[in-house]
N, C-alpha and C positions, 0 to 999 in steps of 0.2 A: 763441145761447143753448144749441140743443142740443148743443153740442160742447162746452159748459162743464158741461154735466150730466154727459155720457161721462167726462171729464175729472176731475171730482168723483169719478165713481164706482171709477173706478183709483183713487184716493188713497184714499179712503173702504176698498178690501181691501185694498189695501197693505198700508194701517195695522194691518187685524185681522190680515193673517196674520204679522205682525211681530210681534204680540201675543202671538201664540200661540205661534209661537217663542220669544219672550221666555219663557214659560213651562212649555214643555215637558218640562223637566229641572229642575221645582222641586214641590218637595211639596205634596200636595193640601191645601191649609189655606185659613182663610179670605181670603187675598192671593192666592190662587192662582184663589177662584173672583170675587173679584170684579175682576179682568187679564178671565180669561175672560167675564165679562158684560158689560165693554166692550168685549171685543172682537166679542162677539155684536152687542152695539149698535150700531157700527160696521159688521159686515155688513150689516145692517137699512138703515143708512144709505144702503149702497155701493145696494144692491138700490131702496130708494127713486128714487137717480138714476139709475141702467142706466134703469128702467123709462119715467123722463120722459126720459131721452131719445131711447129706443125709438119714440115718439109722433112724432118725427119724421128720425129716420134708420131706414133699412131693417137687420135682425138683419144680415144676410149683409156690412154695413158696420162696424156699430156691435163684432159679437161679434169679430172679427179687431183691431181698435182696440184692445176694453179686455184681450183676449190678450194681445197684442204688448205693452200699456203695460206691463200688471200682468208681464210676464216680462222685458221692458225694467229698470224697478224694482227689481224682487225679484234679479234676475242679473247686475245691472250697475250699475247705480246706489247703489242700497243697500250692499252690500259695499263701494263707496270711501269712502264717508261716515262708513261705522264704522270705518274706518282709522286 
């Protein structure tokens, strides 16, 4: 279970910083702030399961993991998808 936490929580920022992408080059109006408070929520989220799964893998494990996914993702994955 703890690997399905770490796992959650790569997807959980994926998502926000995809978000926030999605929004960066669009004007501040009220679609813009509420992109952005999901996507706050979504961090909140990512942060919620980092932390349970922290409880039973060691940082010096877990933090190289959700790195590697979230730049996995965000630089390699993601880009073929929106292809």
């Amino acid at each position: 279970m703890r690997y399905i936490y770490l796992f959650l929580s790569i997807a959980f920022n994926v998502t926000s910083y995809l978000l926030y992408k999605n929004i960066s080059n669009k004007p501040h109006d009220i679609l813009w702030i509420v992109i952005f408070t999901i996507g706050l929520a979504l961090g909140g989220v990512n942060v919620f399961f980092f932390t349970k799964a922290l409880k039973d893998i060691q940082l010096s494990i877990a933090y190289p993991i959700f790195s590697g996914g979230c730049i996995f993702l965000m630089g390699g994955l993601v880009p073929c998808l929106l292809c």
